[in-house]
C-alpha atoms as one frame of an Amber mdcrd trajectory, in Angstrom:
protein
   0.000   0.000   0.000   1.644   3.558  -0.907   2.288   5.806   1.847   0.420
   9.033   1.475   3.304  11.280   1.181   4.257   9.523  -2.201   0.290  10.285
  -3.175   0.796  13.590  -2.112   3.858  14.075  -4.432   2.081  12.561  -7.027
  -0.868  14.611  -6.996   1.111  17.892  -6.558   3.065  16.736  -9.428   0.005
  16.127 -11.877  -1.722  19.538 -10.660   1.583  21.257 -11.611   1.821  20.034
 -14.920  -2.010  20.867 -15.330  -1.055  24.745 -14.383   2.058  25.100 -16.226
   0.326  23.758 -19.453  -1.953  26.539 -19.133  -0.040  29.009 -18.614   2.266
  28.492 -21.247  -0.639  27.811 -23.936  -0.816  31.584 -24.266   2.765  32.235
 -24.347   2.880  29.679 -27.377  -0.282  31.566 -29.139   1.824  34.643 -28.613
   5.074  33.375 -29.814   3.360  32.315 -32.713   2.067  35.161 -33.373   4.923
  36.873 -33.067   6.865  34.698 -35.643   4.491  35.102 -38.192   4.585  39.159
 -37.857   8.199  38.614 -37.783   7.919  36.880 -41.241   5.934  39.477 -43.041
   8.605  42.308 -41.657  10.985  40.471 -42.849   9.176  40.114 -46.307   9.024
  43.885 -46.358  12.223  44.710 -45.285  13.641  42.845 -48.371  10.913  44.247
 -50.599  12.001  47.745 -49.881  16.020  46.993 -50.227  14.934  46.032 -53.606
  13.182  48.385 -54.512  16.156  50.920 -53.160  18.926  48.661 -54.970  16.793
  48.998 -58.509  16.553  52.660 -57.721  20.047  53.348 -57.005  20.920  51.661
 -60.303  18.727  54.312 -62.593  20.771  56.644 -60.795  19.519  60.071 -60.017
  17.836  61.762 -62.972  19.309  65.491 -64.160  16.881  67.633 -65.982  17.723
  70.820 -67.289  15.338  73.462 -68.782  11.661  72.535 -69.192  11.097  69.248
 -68.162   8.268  67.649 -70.160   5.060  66.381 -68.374   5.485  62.608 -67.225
   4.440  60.737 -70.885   2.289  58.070 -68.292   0.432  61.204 -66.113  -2.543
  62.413 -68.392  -3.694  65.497 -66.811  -3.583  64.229 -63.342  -4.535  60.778
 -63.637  -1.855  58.095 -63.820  -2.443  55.618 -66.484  -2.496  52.281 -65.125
  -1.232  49.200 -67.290  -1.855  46.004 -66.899  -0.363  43.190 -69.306  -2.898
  40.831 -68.579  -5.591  43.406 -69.018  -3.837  44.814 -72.507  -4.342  41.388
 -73.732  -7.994  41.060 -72.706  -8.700  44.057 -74.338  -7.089  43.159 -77.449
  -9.032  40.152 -77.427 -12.212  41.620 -76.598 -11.531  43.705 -79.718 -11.085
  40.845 -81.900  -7.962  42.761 -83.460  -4.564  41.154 -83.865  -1.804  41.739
 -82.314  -0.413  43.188 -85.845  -3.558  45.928 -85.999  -3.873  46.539 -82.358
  -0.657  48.127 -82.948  -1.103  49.989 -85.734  -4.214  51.753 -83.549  -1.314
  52.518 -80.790   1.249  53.403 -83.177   3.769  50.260 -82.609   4.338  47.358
 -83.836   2.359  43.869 -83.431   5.608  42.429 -82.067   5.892  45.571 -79.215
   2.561  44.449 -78.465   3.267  40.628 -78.043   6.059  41.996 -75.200   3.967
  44.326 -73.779   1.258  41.407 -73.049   3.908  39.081 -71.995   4.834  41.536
 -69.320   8.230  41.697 -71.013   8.017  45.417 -71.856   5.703  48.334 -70.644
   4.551  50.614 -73.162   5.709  54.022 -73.230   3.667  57.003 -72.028   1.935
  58.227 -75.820   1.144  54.380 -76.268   0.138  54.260 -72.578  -2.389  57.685
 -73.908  -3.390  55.556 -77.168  -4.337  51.939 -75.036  -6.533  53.929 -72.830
  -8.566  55.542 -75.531  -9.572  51.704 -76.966 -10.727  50.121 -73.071 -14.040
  52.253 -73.618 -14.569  51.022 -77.568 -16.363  48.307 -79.286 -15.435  46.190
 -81.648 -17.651  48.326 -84.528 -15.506  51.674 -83.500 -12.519  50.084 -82.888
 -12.700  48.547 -86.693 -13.609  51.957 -87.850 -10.348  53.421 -86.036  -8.419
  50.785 -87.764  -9.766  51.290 -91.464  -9.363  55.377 -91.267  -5.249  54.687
 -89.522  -4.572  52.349 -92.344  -5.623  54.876 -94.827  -3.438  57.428 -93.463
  -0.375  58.153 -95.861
């Protein structure tokens, strides 16, 4: 038969354990916690030294006299582009790549990169893809039959 003293023990021992689980349940919650904010910091942090490392390597920009409006800023509105978008559009269209361009003034092959995300368009094509989101297929044909008669 077990003495009480070693039941004593025993039952000190278990309620122990039974507190110290507790207590450290919320420490784990807010280690966890804390790792995962530690993550996305970390995330940023490295998103920002890139972005400062591509920066530095454009180098500072000199301008002298009159600098000319930003080609992508339309009065104030940025133009926005989005490759996958360009290439919805296009298709939406029904143009090729070929006459899409002509419409922008470039070529069908500048419009390939553009929708591959290998290239961004410059700021006047930037201007000329926004005028054809708002256009339906009847106009945009129209705009394509009066720029290929163009000398």
């Amino acid at each position: 038969m077990p003495n009480i003293a070693s039941l004593l023990k025993a039952e000190i021992v278990r309620l122990a354990r039974k507190e110290l689980r507790s207590q450290t349940e919320t420490l784990r919650k807010s280690l966890s916690a804390s790792r995962a904010e530690v993550v996305g910091l970390k995330r940023r942090v490295s998103e920002l030294e890139r972005a400062v490392r591509q920066a530095q390597r454009k180098g500072p920009r000199v301008v002298t006299g009159d600098a000319p409006p930003k080609p992508d800023v339309v009065g104030k509105e940025r133009l926005r582009f989005r490759a996958a978008g360009l290439a919805n559009n296009r298709k939406r269209l029904g143009l090729s790549a070929a006459d899409f361009g002509v419409l922008v003034g470039a070529s069908g092959q500048s419009v390939y990169a553009w929708e591959q995300g290998k290239a961004r368009p410059r700021g006047r094509h930037l201007a000329a893809i926004a005028s054809l989101r708002g256009i339906g297929k009847r106009e945009a044909a129209a705009r394509l039959a009066a720029a290929k008669t163009k000398p």
